[in-house]
N, C-alpha and C positions, 0 to 999 in steps of 0.2 A: 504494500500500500504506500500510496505515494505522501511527501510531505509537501505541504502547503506555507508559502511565506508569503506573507501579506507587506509590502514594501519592496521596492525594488530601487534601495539605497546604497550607501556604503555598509549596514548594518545588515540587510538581508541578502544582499552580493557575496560579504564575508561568511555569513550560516552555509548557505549552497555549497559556496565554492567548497567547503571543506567534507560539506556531505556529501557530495558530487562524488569527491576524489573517495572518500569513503565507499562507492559505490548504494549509496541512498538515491531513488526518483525524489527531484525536487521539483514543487511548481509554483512561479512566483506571479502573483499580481500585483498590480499598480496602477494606482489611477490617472497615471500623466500618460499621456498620447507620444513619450519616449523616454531617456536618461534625463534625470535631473534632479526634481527635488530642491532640497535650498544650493545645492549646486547647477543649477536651471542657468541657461543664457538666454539674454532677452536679446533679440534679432531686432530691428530699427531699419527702416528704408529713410532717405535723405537725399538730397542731390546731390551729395559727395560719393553717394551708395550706399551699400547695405552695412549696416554695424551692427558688433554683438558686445554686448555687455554683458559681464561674471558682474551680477545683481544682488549674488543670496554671498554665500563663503566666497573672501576673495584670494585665501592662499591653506596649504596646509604642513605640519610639517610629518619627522618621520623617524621616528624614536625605538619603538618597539623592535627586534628582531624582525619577527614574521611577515608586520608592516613594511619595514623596508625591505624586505624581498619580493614583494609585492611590488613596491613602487619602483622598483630597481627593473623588473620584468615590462612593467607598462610604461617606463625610460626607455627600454632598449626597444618597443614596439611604438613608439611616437604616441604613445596617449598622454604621457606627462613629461612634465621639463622643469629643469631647476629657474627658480627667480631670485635674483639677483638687487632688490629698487634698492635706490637711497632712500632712508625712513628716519623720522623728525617726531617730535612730539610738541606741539603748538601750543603755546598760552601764552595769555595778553593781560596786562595791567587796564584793561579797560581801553587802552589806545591801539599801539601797535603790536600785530603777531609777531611772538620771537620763535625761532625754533631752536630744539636742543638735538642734537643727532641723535637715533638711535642704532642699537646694536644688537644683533641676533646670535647666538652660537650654536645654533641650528640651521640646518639649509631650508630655502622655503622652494615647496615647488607648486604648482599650475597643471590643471589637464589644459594640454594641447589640442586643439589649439582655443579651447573652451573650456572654462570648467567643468563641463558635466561630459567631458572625454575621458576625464578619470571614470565614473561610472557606466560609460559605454565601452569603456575596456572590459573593466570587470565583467559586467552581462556577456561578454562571448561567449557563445556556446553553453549558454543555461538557458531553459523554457519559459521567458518573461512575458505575459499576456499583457501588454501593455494596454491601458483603456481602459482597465477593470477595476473601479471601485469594490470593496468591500463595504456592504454594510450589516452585516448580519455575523452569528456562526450560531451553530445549530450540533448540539452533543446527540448523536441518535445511537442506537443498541449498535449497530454498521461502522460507526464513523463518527468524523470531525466534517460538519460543513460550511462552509462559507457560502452567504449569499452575496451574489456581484451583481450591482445597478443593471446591467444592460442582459444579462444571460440568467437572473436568477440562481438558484440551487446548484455549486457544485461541490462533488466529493464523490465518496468519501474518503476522506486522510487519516491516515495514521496519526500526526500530527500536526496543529497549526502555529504558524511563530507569526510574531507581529512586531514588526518592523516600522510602525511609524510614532509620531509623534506621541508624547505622555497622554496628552490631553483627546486626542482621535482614540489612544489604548483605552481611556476610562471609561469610554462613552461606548465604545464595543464590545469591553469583557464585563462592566456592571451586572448581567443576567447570570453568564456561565463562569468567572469566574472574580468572586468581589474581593478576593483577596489583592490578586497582579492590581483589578480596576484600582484600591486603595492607594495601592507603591506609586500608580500612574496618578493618582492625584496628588497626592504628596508632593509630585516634581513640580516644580514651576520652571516655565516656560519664558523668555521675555518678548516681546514684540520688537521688531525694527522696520521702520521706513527707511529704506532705498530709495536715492534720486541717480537715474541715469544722465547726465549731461554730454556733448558733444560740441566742440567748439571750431569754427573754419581758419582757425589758425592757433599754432602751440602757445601754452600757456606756461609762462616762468616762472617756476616755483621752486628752483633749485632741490626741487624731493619729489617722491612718488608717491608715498605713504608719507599719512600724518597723522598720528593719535591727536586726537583735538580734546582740550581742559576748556573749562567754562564756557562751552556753547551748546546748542542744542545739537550740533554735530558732532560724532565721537571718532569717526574714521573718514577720510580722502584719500582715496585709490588713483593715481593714475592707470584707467584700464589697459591705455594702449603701452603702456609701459613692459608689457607680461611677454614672455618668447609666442610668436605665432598670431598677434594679434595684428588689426590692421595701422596701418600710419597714422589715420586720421586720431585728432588730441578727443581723446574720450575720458571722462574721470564716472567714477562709481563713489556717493557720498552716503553712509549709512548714521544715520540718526541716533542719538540716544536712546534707554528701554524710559527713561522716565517722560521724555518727552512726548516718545510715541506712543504711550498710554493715555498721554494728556491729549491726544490729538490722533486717536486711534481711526480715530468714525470721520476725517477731514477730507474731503474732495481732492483726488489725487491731484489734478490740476494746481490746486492750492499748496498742497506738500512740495509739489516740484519748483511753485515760484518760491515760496517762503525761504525753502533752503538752499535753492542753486545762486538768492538772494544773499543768504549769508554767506555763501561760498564764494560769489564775488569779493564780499566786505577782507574776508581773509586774504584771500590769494591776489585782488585787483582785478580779476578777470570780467572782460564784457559779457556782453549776453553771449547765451548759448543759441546755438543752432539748433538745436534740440535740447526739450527737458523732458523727463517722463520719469513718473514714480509708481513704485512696486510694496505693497505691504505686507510684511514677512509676520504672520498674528504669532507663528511658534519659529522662533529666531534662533535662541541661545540662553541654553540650560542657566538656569539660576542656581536651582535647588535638586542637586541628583539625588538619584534614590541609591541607597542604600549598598548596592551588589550587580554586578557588571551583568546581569542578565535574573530575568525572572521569569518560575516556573513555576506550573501547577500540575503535578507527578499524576493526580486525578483526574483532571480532565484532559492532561497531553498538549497543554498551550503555553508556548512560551513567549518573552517580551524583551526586545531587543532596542536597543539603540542607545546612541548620543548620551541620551540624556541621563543613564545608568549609570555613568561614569564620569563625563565630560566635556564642556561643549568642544569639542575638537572634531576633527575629520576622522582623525585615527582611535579615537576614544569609540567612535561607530563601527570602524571595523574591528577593535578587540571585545565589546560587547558580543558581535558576530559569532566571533572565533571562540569568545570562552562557551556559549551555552552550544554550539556546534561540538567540542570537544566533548563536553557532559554525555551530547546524545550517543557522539560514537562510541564512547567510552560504555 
């Protein structure tokens, strides 16, 4: 009997991949129409052409072992590349922005030539239904079943793993399983607005990345700065969680001007050529829960991701890999 992963992220990429090779039937669904997730690229038409903007996470790095055999393999096959920016940490007395250098002692990399390259690496060669909401599951005397928006009732599995966010886990294991639902409410989630901008000519900032103090902005991405992306000056501006709670419910239109606003005030920059904004409601784990993966031995459901451990990239795939291990084990 086959097993079922609900999410078709860095989290349930890493479950498969390891039960695949264990010789376990995996089969994943996901409600996005392909790779993505908060690693999603927003595509953009312009008279300059088309642009893609890394929207959700905009680097990751690579710590663990395992992980970086992982990312070492989707280097050597053009899905990911090391990043290199100059990075700043910006604050003002109220007048002018100073910035302080900053410094990493870890390498950062990028899926090539998008972020959500790193997770259409990984899906090769797994059975990813992409399209498929889950909104149900269903414990029967047969099986595990998941009900999916467009096809209704399938199964049955052996068992289900769910792979997405704390807050989607609470709201779908509440009936069959209140314990994982509990661990999944405990997590808090932050919210972040995303502002895309694009500019018809480069913008001087002497840095790439900027941690931002006392504003309602807390990161400035130069996008085009990343291996593989296009020339045109493109930045990705992500917002505070305190701000974008206070302004959760605000007309994107309105988010885009407010902030590519202060984004001028910092950097000098004119208008954009483009502005457009994105709202991320489950962004980055506040409050993890407890234990790198959760399980119910009773009903055969497990819960995976990010947020078990850490908002990181890789913190997704070793939530993965540790309740993967349990199973084969």
């Amino acid at each position: 009997m086959a097993i079922a992963i609900i999410g078709a992220g860095v989290a349930g990429l890493s479950a498969a991949s390891d039960m695949k090779r264990a010789g376990r039937e995996v089969v994943i669904f996901d409600k996005g129409r392909g790779a993505g997730g908060r690693l999603s690229t927003r595509r953009a038409s312009t008279p300059a052409g088309d642009l893609r903007f890394d929207h959700g996470a905009q680097f990751f790095t690579a710590r663990d072992t395992g992980f970086r055999a992982l990312v070492s393999d989707l280097e050597s096959r053009g899905h990911v590349a090391k990043w290199a920016p100059s990075r700043v940490a910006l604050s003002t007395d109220g007048g002018t922005w100073s910035p302080a250098p900053l410094h990493s002692e870890d390498d950062w990399y990028v899926g090539a030539p998008s972020m959500n390259s790193l997770v259409k690496g990984m899906a090769e060669g797994h059975d990813v239904r992409w399209g498929e909401r889950a909104t149900g599951l269903s414990i029967r005397e047969d099986g595990r079943y998941v009900h999916i928006d467009a096809s209704g009732w399938q199964g049955p599995f052996e068992t289900v793993i769910f792979a997405i966010p704390a807050e989607q886990a609470r709201e779908l294991l509440a009936d069959t399983s209140p314990e994982l639902a509990s661990e999944a409410a405990a997590s808090v989630t932050a919210p972040c607005w995303a502002v895309m901008l694009a500019f018809d000519t480069p913008i001087e900032t002497g840095w790439d990345v900027a941690e931002v103090s006392g504003s309602p902005l807390n990161l400035l991405v130069r996008n085009s700065s990343k291996p593989g992306r296009a020339n045109e000056e493109t930045f990705v501006l992500h917002a505070t969680p305190e701000w974008t709670r206070t302004n959760v419910d605000m007309e994107k239109e309105q988010v885009a001007e407010e902030l590519s606003g202060l984004f001028s005030q910092i950097t000098g920059a004119g208008a954009p050529s483009l502005a457009a904004a994105h709202r991320w409601l489950y962004a980055k784990t506040e409050t993890a829960a407890a234990s790198p993966y959760g399980w119910d031995e009773a009903q055969r459901i497990g819960v995976i991701g990010d947020w078990r451990i850490a908002p990181r990239i890789e913190a997704a795939w070793q939530s993965g890999h540790a309740l993967a291990a349990s199973l084969v084990d």
